[in-house]
Backbone of each chain as ProteinMPNN parsed JSONL, in Angstrom:
{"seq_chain_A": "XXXXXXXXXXXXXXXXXXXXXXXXXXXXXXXXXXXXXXXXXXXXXXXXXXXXXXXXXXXXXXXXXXX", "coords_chain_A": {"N_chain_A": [[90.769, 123.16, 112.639], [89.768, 120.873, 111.382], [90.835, 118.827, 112.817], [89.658, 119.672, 115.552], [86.728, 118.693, 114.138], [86.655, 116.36, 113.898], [86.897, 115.135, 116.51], [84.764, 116.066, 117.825], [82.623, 114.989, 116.223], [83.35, 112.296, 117.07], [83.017, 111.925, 119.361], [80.29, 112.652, 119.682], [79.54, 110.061, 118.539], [79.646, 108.63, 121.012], [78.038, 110.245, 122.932], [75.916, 110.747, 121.677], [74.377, 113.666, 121.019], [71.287, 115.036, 120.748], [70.397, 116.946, 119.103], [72.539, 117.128, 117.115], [72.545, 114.817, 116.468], [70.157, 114.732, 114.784], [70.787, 115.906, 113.048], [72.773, 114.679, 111.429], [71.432, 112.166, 110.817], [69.452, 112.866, 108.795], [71.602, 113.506, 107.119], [72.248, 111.254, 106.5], [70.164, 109.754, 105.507], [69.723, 110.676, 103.078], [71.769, 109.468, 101.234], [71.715, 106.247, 101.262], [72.876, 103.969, 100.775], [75.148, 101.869, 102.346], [78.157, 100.5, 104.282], [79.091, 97.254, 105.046], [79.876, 95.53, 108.043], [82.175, 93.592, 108.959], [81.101, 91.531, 110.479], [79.096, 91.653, 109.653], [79.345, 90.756, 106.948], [79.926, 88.355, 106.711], [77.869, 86.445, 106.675], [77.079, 86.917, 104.061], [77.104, 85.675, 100.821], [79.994, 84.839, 99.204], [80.116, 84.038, 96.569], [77.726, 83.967, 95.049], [74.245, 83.098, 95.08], [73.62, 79.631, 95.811], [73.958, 77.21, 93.574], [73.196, 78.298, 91.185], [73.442, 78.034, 88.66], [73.009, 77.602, 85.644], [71.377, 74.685, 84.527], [72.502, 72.232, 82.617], [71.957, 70.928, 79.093], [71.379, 67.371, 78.968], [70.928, 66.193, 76.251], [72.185, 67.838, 74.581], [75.247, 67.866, 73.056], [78.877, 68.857, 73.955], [81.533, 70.266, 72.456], [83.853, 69.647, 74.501], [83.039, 67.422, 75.32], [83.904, 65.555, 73.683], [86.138, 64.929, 74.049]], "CA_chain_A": [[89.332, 122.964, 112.499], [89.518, 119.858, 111.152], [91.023, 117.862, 113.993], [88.035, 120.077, 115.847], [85.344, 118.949, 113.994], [86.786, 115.067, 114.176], [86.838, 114.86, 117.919], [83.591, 116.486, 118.123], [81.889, 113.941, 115.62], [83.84, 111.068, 117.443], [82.548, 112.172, 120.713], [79.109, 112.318, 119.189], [79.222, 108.666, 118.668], [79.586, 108.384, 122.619], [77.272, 110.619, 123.778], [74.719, 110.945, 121.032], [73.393, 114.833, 121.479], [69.793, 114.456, 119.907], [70.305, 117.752, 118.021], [73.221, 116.878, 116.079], [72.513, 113.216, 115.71], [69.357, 114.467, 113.9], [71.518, 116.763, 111.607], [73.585, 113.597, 110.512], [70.166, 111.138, 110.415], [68.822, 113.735, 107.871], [72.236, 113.681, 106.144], [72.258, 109.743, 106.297], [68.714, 109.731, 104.63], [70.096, 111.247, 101.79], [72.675, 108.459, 100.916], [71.197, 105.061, 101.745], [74.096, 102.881, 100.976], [75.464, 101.411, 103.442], [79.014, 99.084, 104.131], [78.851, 96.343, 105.785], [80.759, 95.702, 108.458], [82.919, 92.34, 108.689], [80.575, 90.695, 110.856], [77.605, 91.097, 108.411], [79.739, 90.074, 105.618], [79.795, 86.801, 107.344], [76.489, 85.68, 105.714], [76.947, 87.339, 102.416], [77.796, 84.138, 100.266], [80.816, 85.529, 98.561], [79.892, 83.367, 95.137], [76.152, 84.171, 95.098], [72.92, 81.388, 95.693], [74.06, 78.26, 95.565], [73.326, 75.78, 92.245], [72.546, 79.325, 90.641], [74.601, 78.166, 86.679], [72.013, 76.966, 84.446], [71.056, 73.146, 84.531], [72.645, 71.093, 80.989], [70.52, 69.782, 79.211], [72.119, 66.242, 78.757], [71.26, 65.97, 74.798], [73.372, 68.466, 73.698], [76.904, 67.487, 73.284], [79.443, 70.053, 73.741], [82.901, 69.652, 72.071], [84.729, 69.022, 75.397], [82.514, 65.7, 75.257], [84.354, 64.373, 72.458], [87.496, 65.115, 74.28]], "C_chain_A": [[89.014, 121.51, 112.201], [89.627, 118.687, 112.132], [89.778, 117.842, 115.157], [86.847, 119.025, 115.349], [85.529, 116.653, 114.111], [86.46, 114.588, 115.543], [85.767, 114.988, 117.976], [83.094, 115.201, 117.592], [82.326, 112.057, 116.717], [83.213, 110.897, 118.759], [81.371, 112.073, 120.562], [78.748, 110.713, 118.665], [79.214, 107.943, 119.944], [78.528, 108.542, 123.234], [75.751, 110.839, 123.21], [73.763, 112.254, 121.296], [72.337, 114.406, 120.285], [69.978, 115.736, 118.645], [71.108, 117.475, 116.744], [73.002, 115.61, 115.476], [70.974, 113.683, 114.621], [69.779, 115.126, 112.872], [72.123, 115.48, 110.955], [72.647, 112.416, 110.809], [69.881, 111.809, 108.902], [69.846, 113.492, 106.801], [72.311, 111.944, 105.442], [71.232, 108.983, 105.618], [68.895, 109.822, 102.959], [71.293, 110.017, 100.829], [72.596, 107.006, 101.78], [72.066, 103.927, 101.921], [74.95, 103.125, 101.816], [76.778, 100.439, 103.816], [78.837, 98.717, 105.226], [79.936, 96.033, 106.549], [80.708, 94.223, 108.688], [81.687, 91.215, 109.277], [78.807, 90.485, 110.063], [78.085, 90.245, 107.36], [79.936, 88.964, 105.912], [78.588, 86.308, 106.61], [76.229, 86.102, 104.737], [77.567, 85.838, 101.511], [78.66, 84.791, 98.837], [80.254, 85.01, 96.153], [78.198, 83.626, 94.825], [75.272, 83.147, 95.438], [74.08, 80.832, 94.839], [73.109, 77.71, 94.498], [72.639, 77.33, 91.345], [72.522, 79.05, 88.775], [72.81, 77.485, 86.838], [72.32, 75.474, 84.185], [71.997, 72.62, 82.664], [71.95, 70.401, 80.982], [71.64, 68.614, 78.353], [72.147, 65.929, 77.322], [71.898, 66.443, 74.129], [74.535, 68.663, 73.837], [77.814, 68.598, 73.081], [80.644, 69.35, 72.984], [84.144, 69.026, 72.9], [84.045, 68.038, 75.309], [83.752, 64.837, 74.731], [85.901, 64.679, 73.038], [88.427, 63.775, 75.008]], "O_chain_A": [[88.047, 120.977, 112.747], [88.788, 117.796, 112.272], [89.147, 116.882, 115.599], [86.081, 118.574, 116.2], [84.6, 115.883, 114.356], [85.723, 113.608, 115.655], [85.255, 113.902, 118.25], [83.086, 114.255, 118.379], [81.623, 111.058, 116.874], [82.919, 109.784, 119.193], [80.934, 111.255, 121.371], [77.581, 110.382, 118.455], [78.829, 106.775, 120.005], [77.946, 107.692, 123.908], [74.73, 111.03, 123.871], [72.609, 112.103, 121.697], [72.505, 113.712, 119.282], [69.735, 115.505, 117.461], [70.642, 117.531, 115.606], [73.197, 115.319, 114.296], [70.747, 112.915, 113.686], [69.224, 114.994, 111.781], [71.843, 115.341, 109.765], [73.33, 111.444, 111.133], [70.147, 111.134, 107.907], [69.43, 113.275, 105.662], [72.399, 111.594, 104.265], [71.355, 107.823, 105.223], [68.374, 109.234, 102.012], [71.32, 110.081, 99.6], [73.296, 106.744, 102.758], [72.077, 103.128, 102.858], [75.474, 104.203, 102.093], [76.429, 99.275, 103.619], [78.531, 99.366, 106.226], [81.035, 96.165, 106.009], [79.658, 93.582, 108.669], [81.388, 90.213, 108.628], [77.902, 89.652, 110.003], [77.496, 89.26, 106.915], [80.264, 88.363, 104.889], [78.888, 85.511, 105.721], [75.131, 85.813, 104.26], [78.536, 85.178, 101.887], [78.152, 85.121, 97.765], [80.182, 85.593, 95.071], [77.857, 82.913, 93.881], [75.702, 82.264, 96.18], [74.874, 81.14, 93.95], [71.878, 77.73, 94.502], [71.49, 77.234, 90.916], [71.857, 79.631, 87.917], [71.97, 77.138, 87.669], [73.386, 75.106, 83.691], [71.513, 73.109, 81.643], [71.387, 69.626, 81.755], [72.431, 68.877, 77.447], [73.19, 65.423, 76.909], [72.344, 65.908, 73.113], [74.993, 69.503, 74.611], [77.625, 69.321, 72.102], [80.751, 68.128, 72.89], [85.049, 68.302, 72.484], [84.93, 67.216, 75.072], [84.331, 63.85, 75.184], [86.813, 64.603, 72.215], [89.632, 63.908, 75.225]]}, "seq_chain_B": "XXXXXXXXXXXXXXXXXXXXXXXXXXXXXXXXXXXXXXXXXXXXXXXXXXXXXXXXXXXXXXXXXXXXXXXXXXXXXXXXXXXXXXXXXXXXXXXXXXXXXXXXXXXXXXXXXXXXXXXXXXXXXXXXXXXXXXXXXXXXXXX", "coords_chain_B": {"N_chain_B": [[79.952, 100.999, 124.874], [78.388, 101.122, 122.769], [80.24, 103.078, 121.395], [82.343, 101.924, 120.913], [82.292, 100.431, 118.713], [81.629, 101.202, 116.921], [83.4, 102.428, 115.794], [85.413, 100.111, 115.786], [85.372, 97.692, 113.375], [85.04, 94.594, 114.01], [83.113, 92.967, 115.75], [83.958, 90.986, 117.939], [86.662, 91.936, 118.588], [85.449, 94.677, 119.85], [84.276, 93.784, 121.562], [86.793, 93.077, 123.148], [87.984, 94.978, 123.572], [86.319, 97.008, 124.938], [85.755, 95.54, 127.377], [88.981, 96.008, 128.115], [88.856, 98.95, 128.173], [87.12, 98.992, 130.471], [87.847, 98.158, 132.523], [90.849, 99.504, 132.913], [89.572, 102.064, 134.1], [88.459, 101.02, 136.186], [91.204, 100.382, 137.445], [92.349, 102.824, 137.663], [90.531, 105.258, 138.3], [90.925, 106.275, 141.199], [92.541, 108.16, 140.042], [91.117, 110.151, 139.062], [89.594, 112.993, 138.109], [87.637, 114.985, 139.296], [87.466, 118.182, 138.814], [89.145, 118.494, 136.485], [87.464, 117.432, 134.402], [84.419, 116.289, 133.215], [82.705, 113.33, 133.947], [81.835, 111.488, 132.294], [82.951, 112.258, 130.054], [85.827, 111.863, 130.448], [85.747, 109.077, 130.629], [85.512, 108.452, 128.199], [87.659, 109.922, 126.708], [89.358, 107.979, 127.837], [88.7, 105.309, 126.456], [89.054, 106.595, 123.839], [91.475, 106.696, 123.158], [92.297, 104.093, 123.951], [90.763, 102.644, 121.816], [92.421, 104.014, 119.33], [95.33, 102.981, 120.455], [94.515, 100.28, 119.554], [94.381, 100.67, 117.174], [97.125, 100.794, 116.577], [98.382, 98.774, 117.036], [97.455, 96.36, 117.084], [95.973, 96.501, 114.411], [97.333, 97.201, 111.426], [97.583, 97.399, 109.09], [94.991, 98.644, 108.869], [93.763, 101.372, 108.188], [93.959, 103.764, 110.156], [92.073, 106.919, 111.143], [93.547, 109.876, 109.721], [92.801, 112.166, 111.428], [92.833, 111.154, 113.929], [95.541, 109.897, 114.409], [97.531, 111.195, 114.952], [96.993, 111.936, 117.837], [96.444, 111.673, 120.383], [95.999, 112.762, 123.051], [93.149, 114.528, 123.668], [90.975, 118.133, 123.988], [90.062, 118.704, 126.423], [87.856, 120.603, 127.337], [86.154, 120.926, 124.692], [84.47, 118.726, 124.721], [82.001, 118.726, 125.566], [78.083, 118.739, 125.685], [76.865, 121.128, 125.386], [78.6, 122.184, 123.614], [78.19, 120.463, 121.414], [75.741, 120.908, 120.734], [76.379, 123.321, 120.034], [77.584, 122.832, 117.605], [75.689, 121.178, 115.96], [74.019, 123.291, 115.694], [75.318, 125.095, 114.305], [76.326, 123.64, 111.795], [73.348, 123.234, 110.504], [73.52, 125.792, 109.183], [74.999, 125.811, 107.45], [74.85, 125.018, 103.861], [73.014, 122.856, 102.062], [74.781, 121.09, 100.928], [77.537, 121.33, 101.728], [76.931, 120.98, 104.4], [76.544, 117.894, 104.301], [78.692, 116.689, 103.36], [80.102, 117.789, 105.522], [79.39, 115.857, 107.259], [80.017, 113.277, 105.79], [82.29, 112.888, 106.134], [83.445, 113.461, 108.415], [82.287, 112.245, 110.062], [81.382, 110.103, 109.746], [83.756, 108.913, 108.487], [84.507, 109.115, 105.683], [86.896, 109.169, 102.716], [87.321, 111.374, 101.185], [87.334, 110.826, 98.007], [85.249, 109.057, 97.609], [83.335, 110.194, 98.711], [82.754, 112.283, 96.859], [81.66, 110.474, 94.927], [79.63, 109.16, 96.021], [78.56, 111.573, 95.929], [77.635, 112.4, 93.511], [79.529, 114.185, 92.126], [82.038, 115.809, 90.577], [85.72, 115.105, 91.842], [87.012, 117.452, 92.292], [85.226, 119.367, 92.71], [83.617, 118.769, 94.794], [85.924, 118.81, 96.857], [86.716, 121.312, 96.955], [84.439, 122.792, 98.3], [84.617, 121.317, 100.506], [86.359, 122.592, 101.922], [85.168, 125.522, 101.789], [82.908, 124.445, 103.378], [84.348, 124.027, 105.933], [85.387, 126.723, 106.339], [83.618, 128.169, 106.178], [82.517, 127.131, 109.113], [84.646, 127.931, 111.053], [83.78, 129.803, 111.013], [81.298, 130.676, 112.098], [81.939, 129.079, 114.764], [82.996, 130.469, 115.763], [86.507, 130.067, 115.74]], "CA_chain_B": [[80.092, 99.741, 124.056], [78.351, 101.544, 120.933], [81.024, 104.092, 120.972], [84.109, 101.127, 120.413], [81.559, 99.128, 118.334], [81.174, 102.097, 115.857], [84.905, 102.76, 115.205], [85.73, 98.773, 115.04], [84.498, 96.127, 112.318], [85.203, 93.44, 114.3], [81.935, 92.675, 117.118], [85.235, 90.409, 119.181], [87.279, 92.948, 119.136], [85.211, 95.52, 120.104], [84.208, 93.363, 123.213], [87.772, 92.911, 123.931], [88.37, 96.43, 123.961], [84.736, 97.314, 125.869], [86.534, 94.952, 128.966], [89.95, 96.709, 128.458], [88.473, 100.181, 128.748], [86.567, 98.941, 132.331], [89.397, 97.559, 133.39], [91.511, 101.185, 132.674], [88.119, 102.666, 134.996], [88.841, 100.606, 137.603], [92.713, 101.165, 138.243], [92.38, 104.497, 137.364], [89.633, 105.643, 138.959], [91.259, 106.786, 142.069], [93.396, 109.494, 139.468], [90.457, 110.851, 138.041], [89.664, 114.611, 139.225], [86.268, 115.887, 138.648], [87.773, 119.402, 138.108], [89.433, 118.917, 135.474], [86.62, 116.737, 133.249], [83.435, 115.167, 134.141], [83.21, 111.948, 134.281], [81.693, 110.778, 130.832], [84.579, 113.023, 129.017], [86.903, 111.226, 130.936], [85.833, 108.106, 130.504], [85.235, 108.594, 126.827], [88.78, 109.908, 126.47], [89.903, 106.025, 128.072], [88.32, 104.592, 125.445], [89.474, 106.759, 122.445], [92.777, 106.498, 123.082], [92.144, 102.341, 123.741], [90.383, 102.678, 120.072], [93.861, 104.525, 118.861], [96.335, 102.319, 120.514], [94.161, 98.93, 118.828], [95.089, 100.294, 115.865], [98.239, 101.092, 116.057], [99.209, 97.831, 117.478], [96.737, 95.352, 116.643], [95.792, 95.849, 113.208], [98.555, 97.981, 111.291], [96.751, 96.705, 108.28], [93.81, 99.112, 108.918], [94.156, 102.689, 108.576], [93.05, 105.265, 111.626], [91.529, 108.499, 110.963], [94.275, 111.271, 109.968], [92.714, 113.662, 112.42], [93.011, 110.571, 115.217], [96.609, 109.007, 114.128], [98.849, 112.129, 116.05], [95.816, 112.958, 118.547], [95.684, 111.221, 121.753], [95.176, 114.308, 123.925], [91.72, 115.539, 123.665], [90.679, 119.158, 124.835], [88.433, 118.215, 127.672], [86.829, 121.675, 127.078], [85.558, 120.685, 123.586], [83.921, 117.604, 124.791], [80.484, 118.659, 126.513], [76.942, 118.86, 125.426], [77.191, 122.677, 124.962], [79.485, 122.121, 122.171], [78.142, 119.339, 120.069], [74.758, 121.5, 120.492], [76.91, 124.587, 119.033], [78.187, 122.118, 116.213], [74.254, 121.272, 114.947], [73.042, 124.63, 115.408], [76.506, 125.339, 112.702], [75.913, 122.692, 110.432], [72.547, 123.529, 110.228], [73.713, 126.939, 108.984], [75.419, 125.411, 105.932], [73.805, 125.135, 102.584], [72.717, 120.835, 102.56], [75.825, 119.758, 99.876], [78.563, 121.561, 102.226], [76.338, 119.604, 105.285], [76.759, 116.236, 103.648], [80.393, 116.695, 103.115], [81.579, 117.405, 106.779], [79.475, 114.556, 108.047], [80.028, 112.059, 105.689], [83.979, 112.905, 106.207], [84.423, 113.751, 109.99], [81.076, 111.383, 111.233], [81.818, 108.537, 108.195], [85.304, 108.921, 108.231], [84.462, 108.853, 104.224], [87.958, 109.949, 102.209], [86.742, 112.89, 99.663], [87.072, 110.495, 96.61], [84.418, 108.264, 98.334], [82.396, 111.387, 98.633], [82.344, 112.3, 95.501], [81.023, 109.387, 94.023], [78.333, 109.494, 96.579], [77.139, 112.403, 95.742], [77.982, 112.294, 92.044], [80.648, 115.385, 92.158], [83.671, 115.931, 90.864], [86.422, 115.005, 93.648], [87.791, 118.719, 92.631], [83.938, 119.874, 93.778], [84.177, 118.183, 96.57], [87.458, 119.37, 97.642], [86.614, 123.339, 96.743], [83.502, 122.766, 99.18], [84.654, 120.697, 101.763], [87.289, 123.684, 101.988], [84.097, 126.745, 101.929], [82.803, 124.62, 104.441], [85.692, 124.594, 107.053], [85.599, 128.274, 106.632], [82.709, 128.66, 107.078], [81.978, 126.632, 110.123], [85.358, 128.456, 111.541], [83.076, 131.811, 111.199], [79.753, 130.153, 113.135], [82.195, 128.118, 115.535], [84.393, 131.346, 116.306], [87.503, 129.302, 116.138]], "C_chain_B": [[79.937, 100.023, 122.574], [79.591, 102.389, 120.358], [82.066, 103.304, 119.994], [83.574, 100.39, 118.99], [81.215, 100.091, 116.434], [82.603, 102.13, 115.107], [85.736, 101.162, 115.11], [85.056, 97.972, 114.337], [84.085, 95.6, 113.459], [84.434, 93.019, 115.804], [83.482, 92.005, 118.527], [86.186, 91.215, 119.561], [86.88, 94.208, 119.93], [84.993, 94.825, 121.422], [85.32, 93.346, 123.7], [88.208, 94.505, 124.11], [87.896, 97.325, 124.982], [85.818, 96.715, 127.101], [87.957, 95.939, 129.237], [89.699, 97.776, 129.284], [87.855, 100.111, 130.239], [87.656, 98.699, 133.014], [90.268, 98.865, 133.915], [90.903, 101.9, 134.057], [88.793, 102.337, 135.984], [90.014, 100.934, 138.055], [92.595, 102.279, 138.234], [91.734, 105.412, 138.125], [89.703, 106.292, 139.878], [92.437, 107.743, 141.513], [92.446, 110.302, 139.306], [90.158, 112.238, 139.687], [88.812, 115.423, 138.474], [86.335, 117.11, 138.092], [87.988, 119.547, 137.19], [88.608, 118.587, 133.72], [85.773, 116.45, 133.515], [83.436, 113.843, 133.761], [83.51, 111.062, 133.165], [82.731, 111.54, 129.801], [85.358, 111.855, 129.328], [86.753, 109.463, 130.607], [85.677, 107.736, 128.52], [87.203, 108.532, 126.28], [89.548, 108.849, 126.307], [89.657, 105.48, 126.53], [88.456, 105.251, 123.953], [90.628, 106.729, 122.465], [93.068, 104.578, 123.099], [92.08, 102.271, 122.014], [92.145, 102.991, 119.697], [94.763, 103.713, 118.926], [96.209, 100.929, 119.963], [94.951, 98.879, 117.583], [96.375, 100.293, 115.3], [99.308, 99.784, 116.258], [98.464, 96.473, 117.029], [96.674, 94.838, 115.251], [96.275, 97.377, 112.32], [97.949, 98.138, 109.33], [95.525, 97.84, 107.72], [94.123, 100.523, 108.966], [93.715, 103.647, 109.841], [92.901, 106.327, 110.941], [93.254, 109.38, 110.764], [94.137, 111.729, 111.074], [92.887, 112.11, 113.945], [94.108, 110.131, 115.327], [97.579, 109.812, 115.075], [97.903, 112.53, 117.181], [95.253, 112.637, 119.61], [95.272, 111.686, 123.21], [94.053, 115.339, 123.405], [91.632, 116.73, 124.197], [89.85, 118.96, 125.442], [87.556, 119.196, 127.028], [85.954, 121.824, 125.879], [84.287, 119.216, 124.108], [82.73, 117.886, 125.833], [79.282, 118.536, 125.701], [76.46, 120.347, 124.369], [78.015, 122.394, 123.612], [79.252, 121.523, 121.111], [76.54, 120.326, 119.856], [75.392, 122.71, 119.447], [77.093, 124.071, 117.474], [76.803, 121.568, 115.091], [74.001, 122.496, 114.633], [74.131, 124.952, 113.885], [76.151, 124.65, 111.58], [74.674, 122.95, 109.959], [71.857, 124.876, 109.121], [74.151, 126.518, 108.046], [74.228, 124.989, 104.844], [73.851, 122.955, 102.743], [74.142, 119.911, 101.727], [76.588, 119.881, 101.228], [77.676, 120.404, 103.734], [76.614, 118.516, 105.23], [78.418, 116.185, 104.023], [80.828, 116.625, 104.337], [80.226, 116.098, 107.458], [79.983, 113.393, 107.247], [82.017, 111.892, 106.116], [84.19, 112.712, 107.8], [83.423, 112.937, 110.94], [81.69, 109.747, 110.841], [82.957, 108.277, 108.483], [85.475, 108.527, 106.698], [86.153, 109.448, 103.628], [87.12, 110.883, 101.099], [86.444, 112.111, 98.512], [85.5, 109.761, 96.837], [82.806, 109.479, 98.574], [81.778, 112.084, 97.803], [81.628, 111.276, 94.784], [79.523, 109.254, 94.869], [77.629, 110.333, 95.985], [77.245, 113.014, 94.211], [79.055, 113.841, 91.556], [81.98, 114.844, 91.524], [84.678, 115.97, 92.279], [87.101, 116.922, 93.544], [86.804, 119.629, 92.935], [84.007, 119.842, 94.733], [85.218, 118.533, 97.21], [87.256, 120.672, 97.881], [85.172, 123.249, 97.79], [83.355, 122.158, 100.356], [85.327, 122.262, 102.365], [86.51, 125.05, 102.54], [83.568, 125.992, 103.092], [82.757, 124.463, 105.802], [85.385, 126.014, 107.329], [84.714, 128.869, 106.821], [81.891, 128.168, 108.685], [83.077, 127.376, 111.338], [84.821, 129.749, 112.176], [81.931, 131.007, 112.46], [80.603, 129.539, 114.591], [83.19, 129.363, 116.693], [85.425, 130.587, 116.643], [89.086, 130.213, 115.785]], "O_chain_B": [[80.595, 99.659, 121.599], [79.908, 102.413, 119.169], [82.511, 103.643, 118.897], [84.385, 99.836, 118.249], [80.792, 99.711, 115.342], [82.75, 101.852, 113.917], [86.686, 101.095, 114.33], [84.011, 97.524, 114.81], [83.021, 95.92, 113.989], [85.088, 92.791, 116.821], [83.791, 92.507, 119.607], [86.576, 91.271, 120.728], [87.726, 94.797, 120.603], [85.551, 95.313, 122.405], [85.271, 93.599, 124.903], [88.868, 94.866, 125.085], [88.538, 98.107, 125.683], [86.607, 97.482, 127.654], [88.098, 96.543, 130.3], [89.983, 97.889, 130.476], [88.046, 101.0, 131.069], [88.149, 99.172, 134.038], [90.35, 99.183, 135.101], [91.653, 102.246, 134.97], [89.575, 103.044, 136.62], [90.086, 101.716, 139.003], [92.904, 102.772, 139.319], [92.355, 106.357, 138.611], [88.801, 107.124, 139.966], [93.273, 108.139, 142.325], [92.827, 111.469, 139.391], [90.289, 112.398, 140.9], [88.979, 116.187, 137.523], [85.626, 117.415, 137.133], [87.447, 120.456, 136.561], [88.823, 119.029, 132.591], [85.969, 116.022, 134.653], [84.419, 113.383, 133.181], [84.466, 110.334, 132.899], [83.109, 111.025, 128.749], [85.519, 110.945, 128.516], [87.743, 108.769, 130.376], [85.81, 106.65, 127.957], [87.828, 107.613, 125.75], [90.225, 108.556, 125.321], [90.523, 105.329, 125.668], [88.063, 104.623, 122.97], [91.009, 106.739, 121.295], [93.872, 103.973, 122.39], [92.965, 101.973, 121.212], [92.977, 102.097, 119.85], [95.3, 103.394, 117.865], [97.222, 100.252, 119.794], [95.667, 98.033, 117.048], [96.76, 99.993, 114.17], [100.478, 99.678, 115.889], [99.166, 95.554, 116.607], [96.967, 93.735, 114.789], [95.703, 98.45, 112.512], [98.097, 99.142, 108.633], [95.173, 97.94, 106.545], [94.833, 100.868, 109.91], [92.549, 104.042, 109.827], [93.725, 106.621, 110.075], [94.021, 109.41, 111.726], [95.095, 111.812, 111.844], [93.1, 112.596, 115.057], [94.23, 109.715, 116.48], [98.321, 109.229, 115.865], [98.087, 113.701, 117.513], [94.124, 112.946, 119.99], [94.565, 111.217, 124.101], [94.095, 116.476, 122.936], [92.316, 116.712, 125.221], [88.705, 119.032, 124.995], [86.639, 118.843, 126.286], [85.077, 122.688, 125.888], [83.239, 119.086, 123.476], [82.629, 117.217, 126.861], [79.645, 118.035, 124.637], [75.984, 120.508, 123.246], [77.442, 122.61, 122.545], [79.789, 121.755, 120.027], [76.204, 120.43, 118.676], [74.961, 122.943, 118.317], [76.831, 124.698, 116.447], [76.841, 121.545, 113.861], [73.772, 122.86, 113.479], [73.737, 125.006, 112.72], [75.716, 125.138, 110.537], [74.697, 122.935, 108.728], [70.767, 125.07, 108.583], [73.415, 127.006, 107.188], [73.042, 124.728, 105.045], [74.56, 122.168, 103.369], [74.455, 118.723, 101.805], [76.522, 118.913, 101.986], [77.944, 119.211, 103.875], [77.017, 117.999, 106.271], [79.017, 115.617, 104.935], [81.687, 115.801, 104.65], [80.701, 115.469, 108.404], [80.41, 112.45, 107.912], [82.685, 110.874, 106.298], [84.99, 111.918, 108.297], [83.536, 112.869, 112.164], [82.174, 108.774, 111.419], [83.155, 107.105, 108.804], [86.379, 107.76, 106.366], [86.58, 110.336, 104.366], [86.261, 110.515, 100.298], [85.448, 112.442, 97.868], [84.629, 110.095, 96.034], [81.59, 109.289, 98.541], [80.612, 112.474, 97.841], [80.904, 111.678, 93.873], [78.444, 109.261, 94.277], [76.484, 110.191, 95.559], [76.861, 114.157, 93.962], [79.003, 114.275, 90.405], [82.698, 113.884, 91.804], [84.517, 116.576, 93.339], [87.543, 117.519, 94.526], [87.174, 120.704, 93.408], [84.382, 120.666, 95.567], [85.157, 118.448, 98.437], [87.59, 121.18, 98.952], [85.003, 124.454, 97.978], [82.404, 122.267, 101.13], [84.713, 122.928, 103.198], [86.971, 125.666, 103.501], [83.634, 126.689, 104.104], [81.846, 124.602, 106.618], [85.153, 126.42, 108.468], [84.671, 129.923, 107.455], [80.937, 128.741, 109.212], [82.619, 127.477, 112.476], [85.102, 130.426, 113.165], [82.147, 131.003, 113.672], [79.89, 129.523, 115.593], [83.752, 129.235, 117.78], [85.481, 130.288, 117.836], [90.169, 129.702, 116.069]]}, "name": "protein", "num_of_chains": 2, "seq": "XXXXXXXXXXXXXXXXXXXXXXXXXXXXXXXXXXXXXXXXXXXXXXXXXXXXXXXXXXXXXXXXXXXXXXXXXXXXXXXXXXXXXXXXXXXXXXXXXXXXXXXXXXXXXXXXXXXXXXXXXXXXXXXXXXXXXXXXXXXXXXXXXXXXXXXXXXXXXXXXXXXXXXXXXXXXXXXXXXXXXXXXXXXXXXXXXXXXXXXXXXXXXXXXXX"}
């Protein structure tokens, strides 16, 4: 059954029957998250925005200063 | 193109695979034998077994499906219209968790633990209901 119900689904990414693709839209509704596939993760900026740290403010001396 | 494009990450690879599979078409083409498949089976088949042999040679790295890793003979006779219609009208017949479960597993290719956390379950929920419903899609599917 299981090998069954794999082929079937795999084949359904080929041919797209409208009935079943709206059974697994409906189920895909239900769980929004999403992975990304390699070529999206291309413009994800692994380190987050750029210049994001928090500015120093130049008057207050840390102890690595005095190092 | 969507078919290869679904089952690989990688947009370059999937084009290089998309050309393979035409390529396959073309030599081939003068084997094929309407009796035994129609056309879009057949040409579908090309291209899941292409998918299969990428991974087994390309990127070793990447796991394949269980149910696709020993499975490069399809039953033509599973692969029509008629059948994937039988397979909504079934699913449709399940209660909505057991629903979730065989698509996000056999559409997703989700692993069970992955499933669980989706849908906030215990993985030994999830396992005792993926299980009910197999058995019951066995009953609706007459298998």
């Amino acid at each position: 059954m299981e090998k069954k119900l794999s082929v079937l689904f795999d084949y359904q990414k080929y041919s797209k029957n409208a009935h079943l693709q709206a059974v697994i839209d409906r189920v895909h509704a239900r769980y929004p998250s999403r992975q990304l596939s390699d070529d999206e993760a291309e413009f994800v900026a692994a380190a987050g925005r750029p210049n994001s740290a928090p500015e120093r403010d130049p008057s207050l001396k840390s102890k690595d200063d005095t190092l | 193109m969507g078919y290869i494009a679904a089952r690989v990450q990688r947009r370059a690879d999937a084009e290089d695979l998309c050309a393979d599979v035409f390529e396959k078409i073309y030599r081939r083409f003068d084997a094929y034998d309407s009796e035994k498949a129609a056309l879009g089976t057949w040409i579908f088949t090309i291209a899941r077994n292409t998918v299969i042999d990428y991974f087994r040679k390309s990127k070793p790295s990447e796991e394949l499906d269980d149910n696709m890793a020993d499975d490069k003979e399809v039953d033509d006779r599973l692969l029509d219209g008629e059948t994937l219609d039988e397979l909504a009208a079934a699913l449709q017949q399940l209660p909505q968790e057991l629903q979730d479960i065989v698509v996000l597993v056999y559409y997703d290719g989700k692993p069970l633990t992955e499933v669980a956390r989706m849908m906030r379950l215990s993985y030994g929920a999830v396992k005792l209901r993926h299980q009910k419903a197999l058995m019951l899609l066995r009953g609706f599917l007459c298998e």
